[in-house]
N, C-alpha and C positions, 0 to 999 in steps of 0.2 A: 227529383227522386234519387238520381243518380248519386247528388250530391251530400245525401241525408243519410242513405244505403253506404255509400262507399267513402267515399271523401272528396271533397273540391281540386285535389295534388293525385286521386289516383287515376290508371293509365285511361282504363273507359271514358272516363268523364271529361278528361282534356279532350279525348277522341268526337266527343258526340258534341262538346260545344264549338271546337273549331265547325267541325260537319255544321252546327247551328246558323254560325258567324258567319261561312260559305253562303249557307241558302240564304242569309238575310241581307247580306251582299247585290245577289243579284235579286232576289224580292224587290228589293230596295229600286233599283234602277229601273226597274219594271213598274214600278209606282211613282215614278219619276215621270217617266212618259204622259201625264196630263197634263202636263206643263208644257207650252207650247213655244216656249224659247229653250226646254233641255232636250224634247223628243226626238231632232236630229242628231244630237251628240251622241243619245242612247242607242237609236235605230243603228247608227253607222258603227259605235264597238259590235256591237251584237251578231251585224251582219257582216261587217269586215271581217272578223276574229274566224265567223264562220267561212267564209270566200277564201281563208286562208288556211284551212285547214291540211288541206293538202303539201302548202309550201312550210306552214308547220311541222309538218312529220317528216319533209326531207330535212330537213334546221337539223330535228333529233338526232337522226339516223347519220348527218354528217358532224354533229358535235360527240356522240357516241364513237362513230370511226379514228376521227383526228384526236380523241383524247389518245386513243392507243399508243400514241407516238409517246406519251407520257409515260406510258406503261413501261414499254420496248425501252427508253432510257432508265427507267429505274430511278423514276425522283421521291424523294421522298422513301425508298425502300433499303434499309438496313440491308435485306438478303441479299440486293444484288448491287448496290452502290456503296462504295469498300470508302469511300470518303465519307459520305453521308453517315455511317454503319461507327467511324474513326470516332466523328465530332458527337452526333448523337447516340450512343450505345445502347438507351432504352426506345430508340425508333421514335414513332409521334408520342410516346408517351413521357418522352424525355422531360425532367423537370425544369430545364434549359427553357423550353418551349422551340420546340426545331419548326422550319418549315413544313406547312402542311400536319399540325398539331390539331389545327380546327375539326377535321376528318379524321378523327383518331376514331370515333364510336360506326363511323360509316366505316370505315375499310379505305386504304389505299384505291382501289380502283374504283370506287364511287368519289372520292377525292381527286380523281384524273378530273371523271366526269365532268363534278363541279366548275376544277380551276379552269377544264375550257370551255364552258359554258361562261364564265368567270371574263376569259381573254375574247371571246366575241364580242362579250358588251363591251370592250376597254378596256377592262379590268386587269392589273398586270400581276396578280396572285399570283401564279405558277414561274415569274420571275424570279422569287428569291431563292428557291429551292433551285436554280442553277448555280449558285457558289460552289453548292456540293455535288459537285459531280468534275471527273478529271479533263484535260482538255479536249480528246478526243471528243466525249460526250459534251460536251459542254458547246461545240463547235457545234455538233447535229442537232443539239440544245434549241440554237437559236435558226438553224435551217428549219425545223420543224416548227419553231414559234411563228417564221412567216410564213410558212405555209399556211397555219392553224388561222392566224388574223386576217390574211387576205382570202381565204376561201368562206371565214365564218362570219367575223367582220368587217369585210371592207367588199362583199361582193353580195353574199345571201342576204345578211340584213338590209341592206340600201336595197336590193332586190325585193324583200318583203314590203318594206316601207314605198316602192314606186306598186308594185300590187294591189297597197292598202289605199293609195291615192287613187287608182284607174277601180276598184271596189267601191268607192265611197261617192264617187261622180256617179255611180250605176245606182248607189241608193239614191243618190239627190233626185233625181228623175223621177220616183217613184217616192217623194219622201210624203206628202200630205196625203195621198189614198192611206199609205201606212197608219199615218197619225191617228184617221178618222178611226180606220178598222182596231187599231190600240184602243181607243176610247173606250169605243163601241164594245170592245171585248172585257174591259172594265166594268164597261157599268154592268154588262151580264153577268159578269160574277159577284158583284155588291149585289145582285139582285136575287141570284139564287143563295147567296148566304143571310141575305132578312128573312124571318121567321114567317109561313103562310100567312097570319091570321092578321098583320102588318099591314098586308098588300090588299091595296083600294082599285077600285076599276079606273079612278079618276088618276090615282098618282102611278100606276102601275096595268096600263090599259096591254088588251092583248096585242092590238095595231097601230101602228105609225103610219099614218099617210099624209106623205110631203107632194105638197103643191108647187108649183115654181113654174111664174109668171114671166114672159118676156117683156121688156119694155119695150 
């Protein structure tokens, strides 16, 4: 409707179908789970991602902190980097294309953000934007880059990833009660979604009663 009403290129309608793409996403994996060689794979994202939620939010809050160092040197900023300000004189919007042009519509400080989000994973993005800058800065440059890689890359993340391993041993233990009660929660909802008049006594009885014989 959205698409008929407005356009396919306007802002809503990008908005509601990513939002779509998200929920069909995890739909998806969640309808995955009757398969019985994928149900581990899915049980343990769902429940690690969860287990790690807390080690999650400190990740943010220290890639949030350490980007400031990026701030505090002034990369990428005309205003307060007299080099940077020399070579590019319309800032990120330079037709040059200067470092850190990509975050021209974000803001410089959501462009910290990113690049050390960027230098955690490996990523050495926030490297080239030290040509410009003079030597003092440039020296504190790379004092703060190993700060940024050893606290966010080389300690948290291997910290998340042994986490996610002593997580995922805690679902294997419990991984087949899971499976069954997924099933089981499946077919309850194919069943409330077929129409009353559908449901027979014979294929859609009120009671299950399972016997189970010793040899």
């Amino acid at each position: 409707m959205l698409h008929l009403i407005e356009s396919p290129t306007a802002m809503i309608s990008k908005i509601v179908m990513i939002f779509v793409i998200g929920m069909s996403i995890t739909r998806t994996f969640k309808m995955l789970t009757i398969f019985d060689s994928l149900s581990p794979i899915i049980r343990m994202l769902f429940s690690v991602i969860w287990d790690l939620k807390i080690f999650l939010m400190f990740y943010v809050i220290l890639v949030g902190l350490t980007s400031l160092y990026l701030g505090v040197l002034g990369t990428n900023n005309k205003e307060t980097n007299k080099v940077f300000a020399e070579a590019f004189p319309g800032g990120l919007t330079d037709s040059e294309g200067p470092p850190g042009a990509d975050y021209h519509y974000v803001g410089i400080f959501f462009g910290n953000l990113l690049s050390t989000f960027r230098l955690s994973t490996g990523d050495g993005d926030a490297i080239s934007s030290s040509v410009y800058l003079d030597q003092a800065d440039n020296l504190m440059f790379w004092a703060c880059w190993i700060i940024i890689t050893f606290l966010t890359c080389i300690i948290f993340l291997n910290f998340i990833i042994a986490e996610a391993g002593a997580s995922y041993e805690n679902v294997k233990a419990s991984l087949d009660q899971f499976i069954i009660k997924q099933k089981a929660t499946m077919i309850a909802e194919a069943e409330v979604m077929k129409p009353e008049f559908s449901k027979t006594k014979d294929k859609f009885p009120r009671y299950i009663i399972i016997r189970e014989v010793d040899n």
